[in-house]
C-alpha positions in Angstrom: 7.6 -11.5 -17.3 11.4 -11.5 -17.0 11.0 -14.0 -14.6 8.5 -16.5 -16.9 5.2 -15.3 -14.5 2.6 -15.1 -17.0 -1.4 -12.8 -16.1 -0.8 -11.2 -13.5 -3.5 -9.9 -12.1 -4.2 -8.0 -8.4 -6.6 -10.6 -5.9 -6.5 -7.4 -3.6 -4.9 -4.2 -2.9 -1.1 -5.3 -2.7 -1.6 -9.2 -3.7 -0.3 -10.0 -6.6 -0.9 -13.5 -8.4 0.3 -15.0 -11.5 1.2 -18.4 -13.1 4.4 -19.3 -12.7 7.0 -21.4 -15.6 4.9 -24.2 -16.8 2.3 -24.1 -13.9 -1.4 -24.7 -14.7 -2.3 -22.6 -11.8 -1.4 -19.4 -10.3 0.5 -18.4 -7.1 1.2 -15.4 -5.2 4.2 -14.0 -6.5 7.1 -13.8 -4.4 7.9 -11.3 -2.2 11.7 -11.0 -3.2 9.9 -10.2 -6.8 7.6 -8.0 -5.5 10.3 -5.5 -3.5 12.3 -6.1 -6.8 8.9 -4.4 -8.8 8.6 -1.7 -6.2 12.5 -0.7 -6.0 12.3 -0.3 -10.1 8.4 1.2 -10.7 8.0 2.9 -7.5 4.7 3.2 -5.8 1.5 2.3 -7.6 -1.4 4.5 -8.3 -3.5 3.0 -5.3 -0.6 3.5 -2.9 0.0 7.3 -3.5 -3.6 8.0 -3.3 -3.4 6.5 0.1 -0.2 8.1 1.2 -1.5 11.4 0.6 -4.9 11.1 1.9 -2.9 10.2 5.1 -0.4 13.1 4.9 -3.1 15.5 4.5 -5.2 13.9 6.9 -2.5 14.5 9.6 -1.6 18.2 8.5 -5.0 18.9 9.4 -5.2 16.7 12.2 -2.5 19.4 13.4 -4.1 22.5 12.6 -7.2 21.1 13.7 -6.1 20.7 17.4 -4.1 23.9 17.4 -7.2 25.7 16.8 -9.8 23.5 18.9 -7.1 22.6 21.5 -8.8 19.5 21.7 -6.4 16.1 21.0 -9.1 14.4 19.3 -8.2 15.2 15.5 -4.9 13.8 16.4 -6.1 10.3 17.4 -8.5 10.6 14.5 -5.0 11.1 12.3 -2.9 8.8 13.9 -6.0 5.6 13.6 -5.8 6.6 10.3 -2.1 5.8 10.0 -2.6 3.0 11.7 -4.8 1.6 9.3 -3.1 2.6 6.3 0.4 1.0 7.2 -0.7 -2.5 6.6 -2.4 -1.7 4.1 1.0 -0.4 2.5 2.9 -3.5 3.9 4.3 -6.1 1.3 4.2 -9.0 3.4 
């Protein structure tokens, strides 16, 4: 809003569109703007939700395989990580 961007509005998780200064149609929003939002707000909702899912995830993970001694919780965990860091990633 600071910026003139008018409706914003979330295509999907992490893209962010909205019309620009006197445009008739929107654009993704920048990604200087964006790191700008998350350095003042913090993470979203979505975001946390996803960041603990995977911390918890791998604390199990953890105990799991202490107890089983089996590694397979571990690469269960550490898919699951993989996943969720693009999913995190602005760009």
């Amino acid at each position: 809003m600071e910026n003139g961007w008018t409706d914003l509005f979330c295509e999907r998780s992490g893209n962010y569109w909205a019309f620009p200064p006197g445009a008739v149609m929107p654009e993704p929003v920048p990604l200087k703007v964006l790191r700008l939002i998350k350095e003042q707000k913090g993470l979203c909702l979505e975001e946390r939700v996803l960041l603990l899912v995977v911390s918890l995830a791998s604390i199990g993970a953890v105990v799991s395989t202490f107890l089983s001694h089996c590694p397979m919780p571990l690469v269960l965990a550490f898919a699951l990580g993989a996943i969720a860091i693009p999913l995190l990633d602005d760009e």
